[in-house]
N, CA, C, O and CB atoms as a CASP TS submission, in Angstrom:
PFRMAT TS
TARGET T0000
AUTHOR 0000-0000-0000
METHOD Language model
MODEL 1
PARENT N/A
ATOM      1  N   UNK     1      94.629  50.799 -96.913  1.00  0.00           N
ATOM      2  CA  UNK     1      95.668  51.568 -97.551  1.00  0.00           C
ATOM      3  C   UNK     1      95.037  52.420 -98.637  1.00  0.00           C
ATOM      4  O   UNK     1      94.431  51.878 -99.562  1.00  0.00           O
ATOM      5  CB  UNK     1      96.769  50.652 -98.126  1.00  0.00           C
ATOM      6  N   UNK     2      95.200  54.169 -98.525  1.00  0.00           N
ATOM      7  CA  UNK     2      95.035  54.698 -99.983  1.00  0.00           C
ATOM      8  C   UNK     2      95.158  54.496-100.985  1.00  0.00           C
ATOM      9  O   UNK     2      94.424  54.347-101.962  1.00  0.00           O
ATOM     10  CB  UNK     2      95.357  55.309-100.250  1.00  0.00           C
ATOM     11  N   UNK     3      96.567  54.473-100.696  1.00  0.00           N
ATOM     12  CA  UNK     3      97.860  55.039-101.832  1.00  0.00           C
ATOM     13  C   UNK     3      99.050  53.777-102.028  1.00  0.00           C
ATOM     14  O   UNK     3     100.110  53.681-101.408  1.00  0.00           O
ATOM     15  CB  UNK     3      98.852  56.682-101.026  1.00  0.00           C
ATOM     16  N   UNK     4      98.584  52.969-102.958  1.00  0.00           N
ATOM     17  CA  UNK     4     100.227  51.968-102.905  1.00  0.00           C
ATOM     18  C   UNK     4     100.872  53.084-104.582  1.00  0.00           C
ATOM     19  O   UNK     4     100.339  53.695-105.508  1.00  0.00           O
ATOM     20  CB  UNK     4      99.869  49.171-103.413  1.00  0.00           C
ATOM     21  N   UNK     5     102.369  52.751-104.067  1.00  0.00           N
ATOM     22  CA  UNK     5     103.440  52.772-104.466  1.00  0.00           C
ATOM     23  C   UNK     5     103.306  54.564-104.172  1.00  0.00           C
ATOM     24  O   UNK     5     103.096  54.880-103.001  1.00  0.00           O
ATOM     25  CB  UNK     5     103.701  51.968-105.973  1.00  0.00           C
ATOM     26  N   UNK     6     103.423  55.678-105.192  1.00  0.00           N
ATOM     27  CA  UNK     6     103.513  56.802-104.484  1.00  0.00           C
ATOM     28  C   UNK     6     104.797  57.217-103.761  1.00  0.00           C
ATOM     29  O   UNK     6     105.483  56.195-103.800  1.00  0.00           O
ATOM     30  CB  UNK     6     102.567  56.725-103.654  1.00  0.00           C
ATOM     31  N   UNK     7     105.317  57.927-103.283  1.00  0.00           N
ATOM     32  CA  UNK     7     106.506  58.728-102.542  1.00  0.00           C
ATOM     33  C   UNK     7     106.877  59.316-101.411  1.00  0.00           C
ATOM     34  O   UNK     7     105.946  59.999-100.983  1.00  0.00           O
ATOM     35  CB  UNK     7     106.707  59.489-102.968  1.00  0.00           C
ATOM     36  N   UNK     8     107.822  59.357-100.732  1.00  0.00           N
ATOM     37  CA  UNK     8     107.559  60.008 -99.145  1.00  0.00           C
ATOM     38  C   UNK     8     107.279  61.107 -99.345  1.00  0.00           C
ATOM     39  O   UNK     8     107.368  61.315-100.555  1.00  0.00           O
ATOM     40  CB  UNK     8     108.651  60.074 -98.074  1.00  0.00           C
ATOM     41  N   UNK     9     106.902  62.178 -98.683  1.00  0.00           N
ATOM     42  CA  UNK     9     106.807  63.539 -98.181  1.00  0.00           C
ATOM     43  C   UNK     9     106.206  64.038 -97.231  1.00  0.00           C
ATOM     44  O   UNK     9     105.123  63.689 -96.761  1.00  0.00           O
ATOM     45  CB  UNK     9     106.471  64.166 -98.858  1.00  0.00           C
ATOM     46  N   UNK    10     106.998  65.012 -96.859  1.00  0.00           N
ATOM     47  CA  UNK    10     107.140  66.042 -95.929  1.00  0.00           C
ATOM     48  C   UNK    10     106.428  67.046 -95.635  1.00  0.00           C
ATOM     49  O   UNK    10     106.680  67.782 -94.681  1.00  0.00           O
ATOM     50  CB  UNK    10     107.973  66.495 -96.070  1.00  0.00           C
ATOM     51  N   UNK    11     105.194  67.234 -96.631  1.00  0.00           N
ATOM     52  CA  UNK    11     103.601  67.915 -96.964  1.00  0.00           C
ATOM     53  C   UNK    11     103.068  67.931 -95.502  1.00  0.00           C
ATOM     54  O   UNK    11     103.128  66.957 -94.751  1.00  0.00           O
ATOM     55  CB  UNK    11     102.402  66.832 -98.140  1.00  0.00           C
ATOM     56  N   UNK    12     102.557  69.102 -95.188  1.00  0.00           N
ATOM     57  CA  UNK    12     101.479  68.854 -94.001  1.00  0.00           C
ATOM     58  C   UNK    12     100.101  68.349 -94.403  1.00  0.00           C
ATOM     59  O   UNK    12      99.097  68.207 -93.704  1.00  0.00           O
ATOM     60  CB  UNK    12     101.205  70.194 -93.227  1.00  0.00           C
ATOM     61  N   UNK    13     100.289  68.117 -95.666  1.00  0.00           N
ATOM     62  CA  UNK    13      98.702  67.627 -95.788  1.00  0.00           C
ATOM     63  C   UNK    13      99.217  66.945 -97.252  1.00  0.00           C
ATOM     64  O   UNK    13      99.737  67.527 -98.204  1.00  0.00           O
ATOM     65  CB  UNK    13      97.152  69.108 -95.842  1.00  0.00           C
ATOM     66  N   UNK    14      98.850  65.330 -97.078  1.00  0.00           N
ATOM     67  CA  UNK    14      98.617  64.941 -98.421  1.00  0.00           C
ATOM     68  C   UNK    14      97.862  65.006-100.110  1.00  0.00           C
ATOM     69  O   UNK    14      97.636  66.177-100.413  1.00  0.00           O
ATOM     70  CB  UNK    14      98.459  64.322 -98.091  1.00  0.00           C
ATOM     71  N   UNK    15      97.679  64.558-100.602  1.00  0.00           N
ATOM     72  CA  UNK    15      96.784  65.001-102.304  1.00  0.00           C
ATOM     73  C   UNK    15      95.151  63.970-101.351  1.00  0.00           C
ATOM     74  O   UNK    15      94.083  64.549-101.546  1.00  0.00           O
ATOM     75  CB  UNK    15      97.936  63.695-104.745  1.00  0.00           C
ATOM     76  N   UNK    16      95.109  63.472-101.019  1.00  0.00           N
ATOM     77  CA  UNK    16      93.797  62.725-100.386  1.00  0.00           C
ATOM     78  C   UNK    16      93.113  62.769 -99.043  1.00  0.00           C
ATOM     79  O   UNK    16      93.545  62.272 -98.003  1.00  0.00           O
ATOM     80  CB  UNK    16      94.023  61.501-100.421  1.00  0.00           C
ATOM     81  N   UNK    17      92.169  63.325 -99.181  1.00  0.00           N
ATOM     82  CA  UNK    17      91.407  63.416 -98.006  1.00  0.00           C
ATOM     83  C   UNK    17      90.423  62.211 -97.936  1.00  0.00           C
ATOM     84  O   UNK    17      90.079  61.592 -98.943  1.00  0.00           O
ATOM     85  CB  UNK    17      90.677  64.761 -97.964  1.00  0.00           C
ATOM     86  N   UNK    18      89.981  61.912 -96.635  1.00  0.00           N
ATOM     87  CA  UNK    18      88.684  60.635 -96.626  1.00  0.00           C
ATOM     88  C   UNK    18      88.040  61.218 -95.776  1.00  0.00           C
ATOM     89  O   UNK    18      88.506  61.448 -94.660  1.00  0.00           O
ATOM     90  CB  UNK    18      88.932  58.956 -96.161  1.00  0.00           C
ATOM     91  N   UNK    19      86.539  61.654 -96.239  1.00  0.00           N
ATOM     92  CA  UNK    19      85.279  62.205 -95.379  1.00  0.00           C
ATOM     93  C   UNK    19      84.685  60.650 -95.124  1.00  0.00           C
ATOM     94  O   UNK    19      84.416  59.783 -95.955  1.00  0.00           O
ATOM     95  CB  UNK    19      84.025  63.469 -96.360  1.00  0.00           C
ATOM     96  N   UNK    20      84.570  60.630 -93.469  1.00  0.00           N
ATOM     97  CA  UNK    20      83.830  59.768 -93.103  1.00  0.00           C
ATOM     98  C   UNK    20      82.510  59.789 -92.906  1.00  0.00           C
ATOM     99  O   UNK    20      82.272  60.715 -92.131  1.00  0.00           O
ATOM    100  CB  UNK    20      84.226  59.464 -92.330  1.00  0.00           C
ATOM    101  N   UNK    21      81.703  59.331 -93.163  1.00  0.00           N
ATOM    102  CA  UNK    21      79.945  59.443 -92.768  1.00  0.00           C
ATOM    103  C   UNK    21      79.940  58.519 -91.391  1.00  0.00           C
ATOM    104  O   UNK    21      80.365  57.392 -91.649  1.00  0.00           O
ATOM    105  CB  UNK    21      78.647  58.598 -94.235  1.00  0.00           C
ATOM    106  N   UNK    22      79.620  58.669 -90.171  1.00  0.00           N
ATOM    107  CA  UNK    22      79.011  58.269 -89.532  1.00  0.00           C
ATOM    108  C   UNK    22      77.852  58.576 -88.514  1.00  0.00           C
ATOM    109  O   UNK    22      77.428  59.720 -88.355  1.00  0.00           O
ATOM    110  CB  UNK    22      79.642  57.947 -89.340  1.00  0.00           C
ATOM    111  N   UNK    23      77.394  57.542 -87.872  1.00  0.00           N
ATOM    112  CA  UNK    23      76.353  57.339 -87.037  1.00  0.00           C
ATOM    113  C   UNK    23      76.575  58.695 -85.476  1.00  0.00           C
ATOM    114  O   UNK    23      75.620  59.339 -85.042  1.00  0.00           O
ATOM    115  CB  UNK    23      76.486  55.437 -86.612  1.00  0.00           C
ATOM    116  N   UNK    24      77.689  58.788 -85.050  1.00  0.00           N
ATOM    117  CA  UNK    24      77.576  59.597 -83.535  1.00  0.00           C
ATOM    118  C   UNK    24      78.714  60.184 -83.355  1.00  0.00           C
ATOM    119  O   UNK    24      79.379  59.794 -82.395  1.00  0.00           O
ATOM    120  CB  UNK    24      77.331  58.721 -82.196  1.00  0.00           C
ATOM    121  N   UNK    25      79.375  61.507 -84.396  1.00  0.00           N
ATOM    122  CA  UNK    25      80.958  61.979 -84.459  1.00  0.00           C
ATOM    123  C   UNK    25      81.216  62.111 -83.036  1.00  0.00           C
ATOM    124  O   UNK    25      82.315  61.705 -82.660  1.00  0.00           O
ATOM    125  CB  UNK    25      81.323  63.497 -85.317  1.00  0.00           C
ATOM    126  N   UNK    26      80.404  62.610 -82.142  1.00  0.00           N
ATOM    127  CA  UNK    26      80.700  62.715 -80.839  1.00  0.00           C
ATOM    128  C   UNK    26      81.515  61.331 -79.709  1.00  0.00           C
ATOM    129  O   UNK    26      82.147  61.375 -78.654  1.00  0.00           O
ATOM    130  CB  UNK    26      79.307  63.100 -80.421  1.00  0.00           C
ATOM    131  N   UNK    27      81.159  60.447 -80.442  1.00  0.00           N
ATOM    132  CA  UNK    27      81.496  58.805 -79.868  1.00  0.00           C
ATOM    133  C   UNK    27      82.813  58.387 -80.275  1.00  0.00           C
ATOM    134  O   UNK    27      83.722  57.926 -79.584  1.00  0.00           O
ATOM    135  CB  UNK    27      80.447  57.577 -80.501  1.00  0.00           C
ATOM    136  N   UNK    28      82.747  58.726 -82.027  1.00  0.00           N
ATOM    137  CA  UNK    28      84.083  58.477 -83.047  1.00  0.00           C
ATOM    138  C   UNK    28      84.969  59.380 -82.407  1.00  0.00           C
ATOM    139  O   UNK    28      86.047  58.916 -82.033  1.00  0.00           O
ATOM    140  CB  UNK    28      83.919  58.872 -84.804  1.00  0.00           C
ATOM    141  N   UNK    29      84.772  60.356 -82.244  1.00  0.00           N
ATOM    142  CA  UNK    29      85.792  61.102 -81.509  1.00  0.00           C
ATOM    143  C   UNK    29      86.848  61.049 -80.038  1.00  0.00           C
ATOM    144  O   UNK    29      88.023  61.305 -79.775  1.00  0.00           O
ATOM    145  CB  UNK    29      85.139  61.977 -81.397  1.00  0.00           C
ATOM    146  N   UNK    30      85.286  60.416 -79.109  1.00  0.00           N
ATOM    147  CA  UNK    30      85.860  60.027 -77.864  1.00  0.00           C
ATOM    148  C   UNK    30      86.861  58.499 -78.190  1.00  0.00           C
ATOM    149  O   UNK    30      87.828  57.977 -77.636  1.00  0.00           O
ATOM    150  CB  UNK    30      84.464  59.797 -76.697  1.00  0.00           C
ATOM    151  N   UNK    31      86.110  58.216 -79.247  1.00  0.00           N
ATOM    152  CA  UNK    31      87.280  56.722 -79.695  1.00  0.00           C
ATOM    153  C   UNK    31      88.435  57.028 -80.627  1.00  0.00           C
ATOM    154  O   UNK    31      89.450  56.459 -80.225  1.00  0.00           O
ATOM    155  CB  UNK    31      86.428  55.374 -80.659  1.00  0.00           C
ATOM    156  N   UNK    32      88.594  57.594 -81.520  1.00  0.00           N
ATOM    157  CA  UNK    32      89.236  57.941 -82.385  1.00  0.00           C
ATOM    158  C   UNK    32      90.210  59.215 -82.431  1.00  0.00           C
ATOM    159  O   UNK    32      91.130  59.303 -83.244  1.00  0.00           O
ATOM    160  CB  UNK    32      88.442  57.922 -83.130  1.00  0.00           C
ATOM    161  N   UNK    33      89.870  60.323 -81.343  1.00  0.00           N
ATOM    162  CA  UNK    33      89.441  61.364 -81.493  1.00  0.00           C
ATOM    163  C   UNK    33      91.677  61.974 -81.277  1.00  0.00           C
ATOM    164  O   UNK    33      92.118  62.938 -81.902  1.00  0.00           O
ATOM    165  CB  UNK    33      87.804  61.765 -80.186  1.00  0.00           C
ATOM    166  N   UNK    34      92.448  61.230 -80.448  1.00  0.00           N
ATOM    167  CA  UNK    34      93.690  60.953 -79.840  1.00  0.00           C
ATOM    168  C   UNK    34      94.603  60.436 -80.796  1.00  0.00           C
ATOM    169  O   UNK    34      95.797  60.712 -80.910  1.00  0.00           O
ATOM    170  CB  UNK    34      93.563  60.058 -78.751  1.00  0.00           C
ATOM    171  N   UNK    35      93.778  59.507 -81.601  1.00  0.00           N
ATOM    172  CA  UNK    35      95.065  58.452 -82.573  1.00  0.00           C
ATOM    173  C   UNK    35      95.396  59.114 -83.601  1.00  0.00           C
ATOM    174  O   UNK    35      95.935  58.470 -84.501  1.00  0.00           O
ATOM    175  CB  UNK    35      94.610  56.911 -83.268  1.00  0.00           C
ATOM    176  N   UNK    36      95.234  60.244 -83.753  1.00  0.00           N
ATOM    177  CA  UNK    36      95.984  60.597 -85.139  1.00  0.00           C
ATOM    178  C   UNK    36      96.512  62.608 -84.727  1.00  0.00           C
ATOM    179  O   UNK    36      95.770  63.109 -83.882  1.00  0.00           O
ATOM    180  CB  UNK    36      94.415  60.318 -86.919  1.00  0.00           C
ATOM    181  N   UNK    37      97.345  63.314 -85.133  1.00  0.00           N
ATOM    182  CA  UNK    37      97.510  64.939 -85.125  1.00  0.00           C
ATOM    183  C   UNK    37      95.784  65.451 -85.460  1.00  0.00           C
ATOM    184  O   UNK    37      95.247  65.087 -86.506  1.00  0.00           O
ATOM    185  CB  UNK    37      98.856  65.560 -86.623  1.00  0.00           C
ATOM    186  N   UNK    38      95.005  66.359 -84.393  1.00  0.00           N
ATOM    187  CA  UNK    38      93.785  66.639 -84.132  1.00  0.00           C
ATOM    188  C   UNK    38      94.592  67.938 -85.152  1.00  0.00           C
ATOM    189  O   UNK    38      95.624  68.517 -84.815  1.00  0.00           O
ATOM    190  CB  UNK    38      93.019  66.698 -82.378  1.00  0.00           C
ATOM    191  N   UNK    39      93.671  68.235 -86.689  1.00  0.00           N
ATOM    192  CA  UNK    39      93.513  69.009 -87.356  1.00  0.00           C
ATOM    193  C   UNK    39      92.503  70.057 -87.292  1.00  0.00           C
ATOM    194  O   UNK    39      92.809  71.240 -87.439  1.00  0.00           O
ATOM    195  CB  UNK    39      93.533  68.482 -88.129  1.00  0.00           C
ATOM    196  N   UNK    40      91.218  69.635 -87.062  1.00  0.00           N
ATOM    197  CA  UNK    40      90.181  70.558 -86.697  1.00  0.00           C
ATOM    198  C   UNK    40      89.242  69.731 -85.413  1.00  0.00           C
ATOM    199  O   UNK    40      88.787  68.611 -85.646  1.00  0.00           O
ATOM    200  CB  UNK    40      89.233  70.953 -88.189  1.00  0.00           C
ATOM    201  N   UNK    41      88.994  70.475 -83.931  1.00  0.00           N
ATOM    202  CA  UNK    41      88.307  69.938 -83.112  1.00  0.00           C
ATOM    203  C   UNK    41      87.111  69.670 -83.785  1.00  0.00           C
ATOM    204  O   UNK    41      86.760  70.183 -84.847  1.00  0.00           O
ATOM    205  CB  UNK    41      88.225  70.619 -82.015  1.00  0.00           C
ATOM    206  N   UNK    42      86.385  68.690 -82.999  1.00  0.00           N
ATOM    207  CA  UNK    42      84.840  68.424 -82.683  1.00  0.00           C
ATOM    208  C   UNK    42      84.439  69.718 -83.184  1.00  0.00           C
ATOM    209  O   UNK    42      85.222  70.641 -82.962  1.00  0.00           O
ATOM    210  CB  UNK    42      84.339  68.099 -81.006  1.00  0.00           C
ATOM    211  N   UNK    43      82.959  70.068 -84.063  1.00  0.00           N
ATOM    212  CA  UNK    43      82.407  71.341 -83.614  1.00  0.00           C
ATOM    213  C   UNK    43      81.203  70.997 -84.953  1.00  0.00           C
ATOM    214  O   UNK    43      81.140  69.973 -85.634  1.00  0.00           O
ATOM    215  CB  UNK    43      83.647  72.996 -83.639  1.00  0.00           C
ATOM    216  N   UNK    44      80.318  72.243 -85.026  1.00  0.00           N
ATOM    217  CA  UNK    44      79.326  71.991 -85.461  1.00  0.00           C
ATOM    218  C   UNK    44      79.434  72.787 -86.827  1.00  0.00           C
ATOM    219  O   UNK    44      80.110  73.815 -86.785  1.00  0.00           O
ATOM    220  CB  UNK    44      78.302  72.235 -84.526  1.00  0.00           C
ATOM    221  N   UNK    45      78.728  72.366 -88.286  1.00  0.00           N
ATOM    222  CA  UNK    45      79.278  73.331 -88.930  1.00  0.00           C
ATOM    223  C   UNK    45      77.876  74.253 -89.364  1.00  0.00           C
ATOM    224  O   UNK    45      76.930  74.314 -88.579  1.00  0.00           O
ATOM    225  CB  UNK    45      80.246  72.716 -90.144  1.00  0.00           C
ATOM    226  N   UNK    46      77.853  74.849 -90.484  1.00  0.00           N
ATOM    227  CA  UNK    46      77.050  75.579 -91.094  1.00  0.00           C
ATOM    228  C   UNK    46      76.215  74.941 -92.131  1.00  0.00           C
ATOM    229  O   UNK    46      75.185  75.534 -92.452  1.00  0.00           O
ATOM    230  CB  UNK    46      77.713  76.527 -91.533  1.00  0.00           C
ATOM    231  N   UNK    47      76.542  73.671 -92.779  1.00  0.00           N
ATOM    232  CA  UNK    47      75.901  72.808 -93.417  1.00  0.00           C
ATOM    233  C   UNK    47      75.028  71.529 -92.711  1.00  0.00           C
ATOM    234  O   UNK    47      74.593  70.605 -93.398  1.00  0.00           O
ATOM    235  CB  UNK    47      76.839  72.422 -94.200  1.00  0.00           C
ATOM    236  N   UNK    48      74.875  71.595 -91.536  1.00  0.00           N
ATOM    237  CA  UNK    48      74.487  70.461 -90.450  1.00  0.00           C
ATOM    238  C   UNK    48      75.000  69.469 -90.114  1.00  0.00           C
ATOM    239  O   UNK    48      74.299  68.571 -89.648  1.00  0.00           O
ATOM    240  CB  UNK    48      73.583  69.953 -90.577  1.00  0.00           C
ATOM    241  N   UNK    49      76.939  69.252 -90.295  1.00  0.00           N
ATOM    242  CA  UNK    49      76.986  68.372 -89.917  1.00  0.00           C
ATOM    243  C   UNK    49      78.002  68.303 -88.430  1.00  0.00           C
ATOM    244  O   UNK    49      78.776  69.260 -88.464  1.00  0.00           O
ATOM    245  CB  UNK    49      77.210  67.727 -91.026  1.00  0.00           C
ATOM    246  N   UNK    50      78.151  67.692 -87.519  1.00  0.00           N
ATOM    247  CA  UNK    50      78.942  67.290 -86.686  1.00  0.00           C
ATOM    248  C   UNK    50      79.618  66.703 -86.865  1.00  0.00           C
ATOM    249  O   UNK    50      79.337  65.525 -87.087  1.00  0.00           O
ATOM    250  CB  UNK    50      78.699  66.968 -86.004  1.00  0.00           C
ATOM    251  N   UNK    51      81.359  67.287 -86.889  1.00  0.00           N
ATOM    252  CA  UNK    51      82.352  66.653 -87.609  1.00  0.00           C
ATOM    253  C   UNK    51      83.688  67.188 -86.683  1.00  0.00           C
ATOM    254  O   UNK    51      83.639  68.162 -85.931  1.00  0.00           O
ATOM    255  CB  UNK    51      82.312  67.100 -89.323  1.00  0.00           C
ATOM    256  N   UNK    52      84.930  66.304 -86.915  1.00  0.00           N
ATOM    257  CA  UNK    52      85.946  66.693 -86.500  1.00  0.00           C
ATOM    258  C   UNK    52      87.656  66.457 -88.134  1.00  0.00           C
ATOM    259  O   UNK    52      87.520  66.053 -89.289  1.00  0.00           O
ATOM    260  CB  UNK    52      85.912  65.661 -84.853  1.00  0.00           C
ATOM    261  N   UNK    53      88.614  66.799 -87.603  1.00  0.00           N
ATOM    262  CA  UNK    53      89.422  66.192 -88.717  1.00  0.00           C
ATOM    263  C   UNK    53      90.640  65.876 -87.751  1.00  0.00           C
ATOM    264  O   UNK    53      90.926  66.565 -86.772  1.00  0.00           O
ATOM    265  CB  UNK    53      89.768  67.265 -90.155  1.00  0.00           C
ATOM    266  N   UNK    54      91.521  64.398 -88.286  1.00  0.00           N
ATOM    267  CA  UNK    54      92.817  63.841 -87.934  1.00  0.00           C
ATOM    268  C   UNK    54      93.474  64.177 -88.967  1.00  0.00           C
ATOM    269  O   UNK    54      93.148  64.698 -90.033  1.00  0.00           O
ATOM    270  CB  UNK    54      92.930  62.428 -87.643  1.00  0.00           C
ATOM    271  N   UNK    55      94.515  63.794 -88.502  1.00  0.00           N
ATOM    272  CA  UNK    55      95.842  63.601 -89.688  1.00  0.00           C
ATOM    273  C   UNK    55      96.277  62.068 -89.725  1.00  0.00           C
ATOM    274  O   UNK    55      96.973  61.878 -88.728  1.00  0.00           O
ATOM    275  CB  UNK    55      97.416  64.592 -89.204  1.00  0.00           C
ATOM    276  N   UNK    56      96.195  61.322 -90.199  1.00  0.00           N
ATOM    277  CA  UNK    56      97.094  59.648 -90.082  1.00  0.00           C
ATOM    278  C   UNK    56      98.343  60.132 -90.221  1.00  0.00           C
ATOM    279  O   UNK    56      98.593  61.219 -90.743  1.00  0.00           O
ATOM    280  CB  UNK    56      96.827  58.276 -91.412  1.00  0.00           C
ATOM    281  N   UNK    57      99.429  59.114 -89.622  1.00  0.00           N
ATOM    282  CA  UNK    57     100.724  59.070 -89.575  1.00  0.00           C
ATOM    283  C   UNK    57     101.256  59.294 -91.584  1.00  0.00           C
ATOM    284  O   UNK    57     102.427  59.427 -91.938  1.00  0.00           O
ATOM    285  CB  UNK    57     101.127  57.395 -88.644  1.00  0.00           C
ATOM    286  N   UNK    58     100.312  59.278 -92.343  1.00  0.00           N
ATOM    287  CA  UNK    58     101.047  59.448 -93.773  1.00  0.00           C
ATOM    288  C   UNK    58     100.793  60.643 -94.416  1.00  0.00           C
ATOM    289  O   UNK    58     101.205  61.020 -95.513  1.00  0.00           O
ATOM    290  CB  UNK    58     100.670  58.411 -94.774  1.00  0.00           C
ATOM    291  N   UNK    59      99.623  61.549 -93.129  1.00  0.00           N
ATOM    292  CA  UNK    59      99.899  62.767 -93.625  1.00  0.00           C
ATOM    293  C   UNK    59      98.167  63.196 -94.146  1.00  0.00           C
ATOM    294  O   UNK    59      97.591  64.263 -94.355  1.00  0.00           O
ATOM    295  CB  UNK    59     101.237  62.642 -94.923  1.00  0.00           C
ATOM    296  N   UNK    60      97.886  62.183 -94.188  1.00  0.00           N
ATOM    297  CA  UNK    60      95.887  61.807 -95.105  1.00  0.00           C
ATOM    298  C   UNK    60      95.152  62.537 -94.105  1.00  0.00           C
ATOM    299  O   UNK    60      95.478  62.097 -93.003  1.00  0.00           O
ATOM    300  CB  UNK    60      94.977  59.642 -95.153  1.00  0.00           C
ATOM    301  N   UNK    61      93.952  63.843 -93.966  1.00  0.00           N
ATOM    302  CA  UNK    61      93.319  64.213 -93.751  1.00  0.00           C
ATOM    303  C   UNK    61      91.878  63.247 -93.534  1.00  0.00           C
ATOM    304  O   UNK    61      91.239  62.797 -94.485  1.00  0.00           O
ATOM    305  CB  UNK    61      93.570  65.046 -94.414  1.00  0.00           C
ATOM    306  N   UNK    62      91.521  63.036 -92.104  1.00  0.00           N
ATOM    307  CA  UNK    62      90.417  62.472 -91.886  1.00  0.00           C
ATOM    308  C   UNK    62      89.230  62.860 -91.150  1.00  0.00           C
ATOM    309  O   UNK    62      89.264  63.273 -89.991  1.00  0.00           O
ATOM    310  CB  UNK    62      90.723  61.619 -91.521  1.00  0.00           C
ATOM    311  N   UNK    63      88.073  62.707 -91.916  1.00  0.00           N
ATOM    312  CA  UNK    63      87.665  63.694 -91.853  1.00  0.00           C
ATOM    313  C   UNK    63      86.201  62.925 -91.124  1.00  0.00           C
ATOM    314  O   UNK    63      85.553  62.243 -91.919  1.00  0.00           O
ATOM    315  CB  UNK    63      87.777  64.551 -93.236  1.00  0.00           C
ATOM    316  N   UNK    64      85.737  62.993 -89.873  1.00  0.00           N
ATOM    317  CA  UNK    64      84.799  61.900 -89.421  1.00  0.00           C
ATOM    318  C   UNK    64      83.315  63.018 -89.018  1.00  0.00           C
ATOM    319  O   UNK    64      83.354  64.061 -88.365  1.00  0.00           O
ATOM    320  CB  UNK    64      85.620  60.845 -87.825  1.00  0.00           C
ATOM    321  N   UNK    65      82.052  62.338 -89.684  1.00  0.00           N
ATOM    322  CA  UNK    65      80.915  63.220 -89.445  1.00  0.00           C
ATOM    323  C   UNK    65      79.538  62.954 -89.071  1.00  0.00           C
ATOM    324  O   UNK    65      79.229  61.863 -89.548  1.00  0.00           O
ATOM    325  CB  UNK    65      80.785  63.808 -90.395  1.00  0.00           C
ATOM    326  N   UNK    66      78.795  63.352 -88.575  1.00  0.00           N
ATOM    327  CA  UNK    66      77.521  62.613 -88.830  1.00  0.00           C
ATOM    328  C   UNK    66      76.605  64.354 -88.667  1.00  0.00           C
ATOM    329  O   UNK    66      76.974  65.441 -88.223  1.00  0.00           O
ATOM    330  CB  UNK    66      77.105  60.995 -87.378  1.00  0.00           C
ATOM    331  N   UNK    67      75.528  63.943 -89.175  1.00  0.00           N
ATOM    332  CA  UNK    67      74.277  65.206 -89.075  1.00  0.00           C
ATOM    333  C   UNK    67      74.082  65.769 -87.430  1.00  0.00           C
ATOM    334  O   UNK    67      74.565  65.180 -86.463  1.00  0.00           O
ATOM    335  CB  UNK    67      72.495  64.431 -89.640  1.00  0.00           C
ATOM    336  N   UNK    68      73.649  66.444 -87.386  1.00  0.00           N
ATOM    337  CA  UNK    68      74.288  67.541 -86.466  1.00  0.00           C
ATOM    338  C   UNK    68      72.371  67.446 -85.335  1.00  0.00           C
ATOM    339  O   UNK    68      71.251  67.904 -85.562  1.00  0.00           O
ATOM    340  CB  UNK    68      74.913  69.665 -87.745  1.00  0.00           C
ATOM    341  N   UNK    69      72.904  66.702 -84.315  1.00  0.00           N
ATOM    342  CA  UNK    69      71.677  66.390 -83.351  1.00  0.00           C
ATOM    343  C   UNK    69      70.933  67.830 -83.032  1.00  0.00           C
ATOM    344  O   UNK    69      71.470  68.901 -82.751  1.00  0.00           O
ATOM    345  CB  UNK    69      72.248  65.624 -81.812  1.00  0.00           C
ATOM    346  N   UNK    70      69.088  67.422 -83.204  1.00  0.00           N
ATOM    347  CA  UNK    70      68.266  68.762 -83.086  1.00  0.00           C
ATOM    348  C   UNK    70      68.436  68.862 -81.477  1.00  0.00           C
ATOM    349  O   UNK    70      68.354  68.025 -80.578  1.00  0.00           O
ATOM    350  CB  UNK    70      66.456  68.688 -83.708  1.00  0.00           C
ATOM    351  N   UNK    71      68.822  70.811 -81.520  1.00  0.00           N
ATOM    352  CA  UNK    71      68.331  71.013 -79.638  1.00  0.00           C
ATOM    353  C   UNK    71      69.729  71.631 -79.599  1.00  0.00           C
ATOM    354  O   UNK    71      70.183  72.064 -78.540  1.00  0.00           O
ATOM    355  CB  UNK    71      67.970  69.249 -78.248  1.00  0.00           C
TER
END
């Protein structure tokens, strides 16, 4: 849990984001990638990392990554 106590809303995007660090975004994704509103696909960025973003059902931006495979 983020956030105890706090308020409902109707925000497309909550006050908290969680950047995940992991090992193979490509894997987290094929596992993870369905369970939550897909905010930004899979893709590669400009800083090296391989990352995607969800939404959780409360609205929380998630944000799953790992360094961006050479080749």
């Amino acid at each position: 849990m983020l956030n105890a106590g706090g308020w409902p809303s109707a925000a497309a995007r909550r006050d908290v984001d969680l950047f995940c660090y992991v090992s193979d975004a490509d894997a987290w994704f094929a596992e993870v990638g369905d369970r939550g509103r897909l905010i930004e696909g899979l893709h590669d960025t400009f800083y090296g990392m391989r990352e995607f973003t969800i939404s959780d059902p409360n609205g929380f931006w998630l944000t799953f990554a790992s360094e961006e495979k050479p080749g």
